[in-house]
C-alpha positions as CSV (number, residue, x, y, z in Angstrom):
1,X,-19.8,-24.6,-18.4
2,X,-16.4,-24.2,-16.5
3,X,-15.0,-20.9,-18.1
4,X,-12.2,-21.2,-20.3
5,X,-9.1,-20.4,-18.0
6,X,-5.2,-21.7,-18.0
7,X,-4.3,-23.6,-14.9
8,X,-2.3,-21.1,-13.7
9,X,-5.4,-18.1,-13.5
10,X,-7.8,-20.9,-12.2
11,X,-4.9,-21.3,-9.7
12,X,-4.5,-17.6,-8.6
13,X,-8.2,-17.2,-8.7
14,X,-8.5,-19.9,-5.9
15,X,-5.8,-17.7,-4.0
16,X,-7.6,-14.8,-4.7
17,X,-10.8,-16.2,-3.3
18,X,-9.5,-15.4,0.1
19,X,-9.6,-11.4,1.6
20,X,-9.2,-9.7,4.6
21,X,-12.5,-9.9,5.4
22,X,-12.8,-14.0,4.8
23,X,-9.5,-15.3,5.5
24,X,-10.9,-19.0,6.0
25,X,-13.4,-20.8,3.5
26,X,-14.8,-23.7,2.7
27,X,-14.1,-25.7,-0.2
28,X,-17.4,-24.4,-1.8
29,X,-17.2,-21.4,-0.7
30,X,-13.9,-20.9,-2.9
31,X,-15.4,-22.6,-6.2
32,X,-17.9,-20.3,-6.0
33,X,-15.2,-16.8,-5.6
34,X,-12.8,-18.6,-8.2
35,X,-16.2,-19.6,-10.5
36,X,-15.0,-23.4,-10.7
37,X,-16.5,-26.2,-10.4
38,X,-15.7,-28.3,-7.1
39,X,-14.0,-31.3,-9.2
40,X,-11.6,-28.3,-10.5
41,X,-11.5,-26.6,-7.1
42,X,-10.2,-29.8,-4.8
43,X,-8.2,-30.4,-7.3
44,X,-6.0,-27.0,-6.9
45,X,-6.6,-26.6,-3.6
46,X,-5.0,-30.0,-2.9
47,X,-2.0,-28.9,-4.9
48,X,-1.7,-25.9,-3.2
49,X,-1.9,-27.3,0.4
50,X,0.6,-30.2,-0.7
51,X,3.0,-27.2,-1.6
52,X,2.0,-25.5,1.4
53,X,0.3,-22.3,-0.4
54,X,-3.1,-23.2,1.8
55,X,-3.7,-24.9,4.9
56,X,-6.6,-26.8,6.2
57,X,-8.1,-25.9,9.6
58,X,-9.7,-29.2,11.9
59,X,-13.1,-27.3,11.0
60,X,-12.1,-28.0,7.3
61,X,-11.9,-25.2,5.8
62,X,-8.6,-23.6,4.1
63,X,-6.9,-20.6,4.8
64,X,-3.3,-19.0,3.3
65,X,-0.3,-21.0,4.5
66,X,3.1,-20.0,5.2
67,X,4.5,-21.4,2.3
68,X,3.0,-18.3,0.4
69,X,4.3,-15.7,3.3
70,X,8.1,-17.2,2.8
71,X,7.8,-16.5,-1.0
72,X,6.1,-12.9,-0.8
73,X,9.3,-11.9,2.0
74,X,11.5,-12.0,-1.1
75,X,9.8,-9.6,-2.9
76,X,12.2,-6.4,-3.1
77,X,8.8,-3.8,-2.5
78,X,7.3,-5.9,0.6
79,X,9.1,-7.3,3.2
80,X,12.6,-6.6,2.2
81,X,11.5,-2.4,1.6
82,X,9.8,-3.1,5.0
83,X,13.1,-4.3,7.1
84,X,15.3,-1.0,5.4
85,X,12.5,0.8,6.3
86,X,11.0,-0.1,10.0
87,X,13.6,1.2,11.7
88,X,12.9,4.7,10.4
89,X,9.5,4.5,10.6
90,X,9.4,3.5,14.1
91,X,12.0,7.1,14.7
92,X,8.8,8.6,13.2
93,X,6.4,7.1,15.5
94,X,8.2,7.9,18.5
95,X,8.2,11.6,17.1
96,X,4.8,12.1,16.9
97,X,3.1,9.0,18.4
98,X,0.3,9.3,15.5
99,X,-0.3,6.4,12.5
100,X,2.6,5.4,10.4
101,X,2.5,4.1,6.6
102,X,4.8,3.1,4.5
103,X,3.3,1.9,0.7
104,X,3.9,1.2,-2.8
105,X,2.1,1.6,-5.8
106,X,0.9,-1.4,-7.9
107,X,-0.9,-0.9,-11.0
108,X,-3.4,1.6,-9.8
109,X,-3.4,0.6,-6.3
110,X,-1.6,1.9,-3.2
111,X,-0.3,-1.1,-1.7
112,X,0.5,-1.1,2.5
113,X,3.4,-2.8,3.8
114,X,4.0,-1.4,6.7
115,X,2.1,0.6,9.5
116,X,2.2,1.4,13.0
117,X,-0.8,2.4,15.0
118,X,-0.8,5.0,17.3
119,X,-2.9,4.0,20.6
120,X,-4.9,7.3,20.9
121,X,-4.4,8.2,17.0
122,X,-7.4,8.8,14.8
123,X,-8.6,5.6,13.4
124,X,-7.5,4.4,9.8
125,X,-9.3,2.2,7.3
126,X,-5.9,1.0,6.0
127,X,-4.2,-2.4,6.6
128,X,-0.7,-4.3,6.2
129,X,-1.1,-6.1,2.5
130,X,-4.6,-3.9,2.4
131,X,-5.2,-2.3,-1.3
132,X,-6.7,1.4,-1.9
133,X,-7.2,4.3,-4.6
134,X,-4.4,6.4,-5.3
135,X,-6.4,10.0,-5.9
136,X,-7.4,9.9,-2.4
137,X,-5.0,9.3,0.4
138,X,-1.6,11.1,1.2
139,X,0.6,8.6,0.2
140,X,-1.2,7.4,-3.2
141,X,-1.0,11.1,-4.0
142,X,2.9,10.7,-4.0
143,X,3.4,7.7,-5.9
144,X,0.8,9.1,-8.7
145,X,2.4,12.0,-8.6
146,X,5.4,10.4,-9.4
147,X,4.2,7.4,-11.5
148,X,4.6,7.2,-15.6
149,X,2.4,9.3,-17.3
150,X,0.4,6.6,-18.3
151,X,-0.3,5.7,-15.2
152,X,-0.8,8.9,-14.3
153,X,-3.7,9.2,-17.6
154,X,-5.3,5.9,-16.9
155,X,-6.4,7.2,-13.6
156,X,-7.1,11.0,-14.7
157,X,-9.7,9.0,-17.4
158,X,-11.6,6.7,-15.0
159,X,-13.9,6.9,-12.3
160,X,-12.8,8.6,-9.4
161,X,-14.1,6.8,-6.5
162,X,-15.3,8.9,-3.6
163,X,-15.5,8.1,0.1
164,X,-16.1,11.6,1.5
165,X,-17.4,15.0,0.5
166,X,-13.9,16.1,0.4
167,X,-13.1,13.0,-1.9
168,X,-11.4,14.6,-5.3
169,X,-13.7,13.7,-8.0
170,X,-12.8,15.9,-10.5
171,X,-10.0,15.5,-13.1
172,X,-9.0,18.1,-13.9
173,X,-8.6,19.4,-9.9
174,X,-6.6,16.1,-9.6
175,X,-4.5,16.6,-12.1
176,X,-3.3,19.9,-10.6
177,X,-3.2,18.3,-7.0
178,X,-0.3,16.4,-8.3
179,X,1.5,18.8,-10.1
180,X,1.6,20.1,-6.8
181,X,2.7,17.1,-5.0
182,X,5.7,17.0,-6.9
183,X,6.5,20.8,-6.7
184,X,6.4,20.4,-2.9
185,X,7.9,17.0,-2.6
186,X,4.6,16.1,-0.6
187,X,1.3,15.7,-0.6
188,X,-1.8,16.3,2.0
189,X,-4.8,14.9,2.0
190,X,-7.7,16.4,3.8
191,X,-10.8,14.4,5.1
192,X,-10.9,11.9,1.3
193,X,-10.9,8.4,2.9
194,X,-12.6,9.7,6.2
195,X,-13.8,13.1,7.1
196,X,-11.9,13.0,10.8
197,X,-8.4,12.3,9.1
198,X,-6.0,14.1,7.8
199,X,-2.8,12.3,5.7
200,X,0.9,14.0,5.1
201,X,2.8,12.0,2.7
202,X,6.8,12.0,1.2
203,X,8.1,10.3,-1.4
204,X,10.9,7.2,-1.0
205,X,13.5,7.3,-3.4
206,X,15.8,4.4,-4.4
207,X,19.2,3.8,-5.8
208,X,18.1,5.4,-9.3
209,X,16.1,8.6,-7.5
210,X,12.8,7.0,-8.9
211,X,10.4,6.6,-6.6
212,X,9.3,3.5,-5.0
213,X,7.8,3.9,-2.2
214,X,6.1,6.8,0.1
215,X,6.2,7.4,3.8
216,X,2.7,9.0,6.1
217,X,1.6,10.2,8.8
218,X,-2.3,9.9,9.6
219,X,-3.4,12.5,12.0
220,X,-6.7,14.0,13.2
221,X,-7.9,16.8,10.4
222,X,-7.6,19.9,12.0
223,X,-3.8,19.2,13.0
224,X,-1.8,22.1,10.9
225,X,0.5,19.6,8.1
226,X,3.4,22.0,8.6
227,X,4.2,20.8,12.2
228,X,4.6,16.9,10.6
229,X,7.1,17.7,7.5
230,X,10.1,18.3,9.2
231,X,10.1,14.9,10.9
232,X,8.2,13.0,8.1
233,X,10.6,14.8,5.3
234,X,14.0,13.6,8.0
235,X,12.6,9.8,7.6
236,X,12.2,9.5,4.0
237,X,15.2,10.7,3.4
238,X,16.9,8.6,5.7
239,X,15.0,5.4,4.3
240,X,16.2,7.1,0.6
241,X,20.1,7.3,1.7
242,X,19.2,4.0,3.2
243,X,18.1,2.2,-0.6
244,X,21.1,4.1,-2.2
245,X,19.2,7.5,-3.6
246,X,22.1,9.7,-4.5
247,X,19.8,12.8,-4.3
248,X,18.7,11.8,-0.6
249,X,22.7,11.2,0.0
250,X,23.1,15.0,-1.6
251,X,20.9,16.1,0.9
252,X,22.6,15.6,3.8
253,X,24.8,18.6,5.1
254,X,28.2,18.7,5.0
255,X,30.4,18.9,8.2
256,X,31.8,22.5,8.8
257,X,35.0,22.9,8.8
């Protein structure tokens, strides 16, 4: 028996049928993700590629349209974050000529929206739109650093996911990791995703000094942090001024006289 769903979840589970890793299905492919039946399934799938949400490849099967790109550009923390942003981040790039990340936080997710690969940098797992743990890379260190407190608890209480040996696993050594974040206005993480990597972070500020986004810099492990912040810290502030953040607009020096 079909379970007991509004039309509007049935609808977002077909659309989250599809990942990174299985962009195109076929039609029974996504009853199965969405757990529908296939009457149910072509029935929203139609919709959706009559709107323009999916498309249909000639082999058949369905894939995200456009239609679903040109509604996500006018969310304020994606695309439109991205375009204040790139120019900045690019400055960054051409500073150190290592990976790039700009991200946000949603729910207990680090969010990418932006990155630029370095040719000879040290491979990332990370993606544009990709989704990852915020205890365990640079930039999800920031924005739980700086997120509610409830946020901040409902992490602190579950499972900590590891991926290396160096993977924070314990509370209560999170929970001090963060306090330092915000003390330094930064964060470092060592080897937690991959053991080759190491992640410098800065928070992004907007117009009411909250922060909504956070800026990286992936570089091999052994590279000393230090010789990153002064360009890393120069770009999020600039991308702060940029969104309106009077304490990034504070920070800038004022001309001698």
């Amino acid at each position: 028996m079909e379970p007991q769903r509004s039309l509007s979840t049935r609808t977002m589970d077909v659309l989250a049928a599809f990942t990174a890793d299985d962009p195109h299905l076929a039609l029974s492919d996504i009853s199965r993700r969405a757990r529908l039946s296939l009457t149910t399934t072509h029935r929203i799938v139609a919709d959706l590629t009559a709107w323009g949400a999916l498309e249909r490849a000639p082999d058949g099967r369905y894939g995200v349209g456009l239609r679903l790109f040109e509604a996500a550009a006018l969310a304020p923390r994606g695309p439109a974050l991205r375009e204040v942003a790139l120019p900045y981040l690019e400055d960054l790039y051409e500073a150190t000529h290592e990976n790039v990340q700009l991200a946000v936080r949603e729910g207990l997710e680090v969010v990418y929206i932006e990155r630029i690969a370095g040719r000879d940098a040290v491979p990332v797992l990370t993606r544009v739109g990709g989704r990852f743990a915020l205890h365990a890379t640079g930039v999800g260190l920031v924005l739980l650093a700086f997120a509610p407190r409830d946020v901040q608890e409902q992490v602190l209480s579950g499972p900590l996911t590891t991926w290396t040996t160096r993977t924070i696993s314990d509370p209560a050594i999170l929970r001090t990791t963060l306090a330092g974040v915000r003390r330094g206005d930064h964060a470092v993480s060592r080897g937690q995703v991959t053991l080759d990597a190491l992640s410098v972070a800065c928070p992004i500020r907007g117009a009411d000094d909250e922060v909504v986004a956070a800026i990286s810099v992936v570089v091999q492990v052994d590279t000393d942090p230090r010789g990153l912040l002064p360009a890393l810290r120069a770009a999020s502030r600039s991308i702060s001024r940029a969104l309106g953040s009077p304490r990034a607009r504070r920070s800038v020096a004022r001309p001698r006289d």
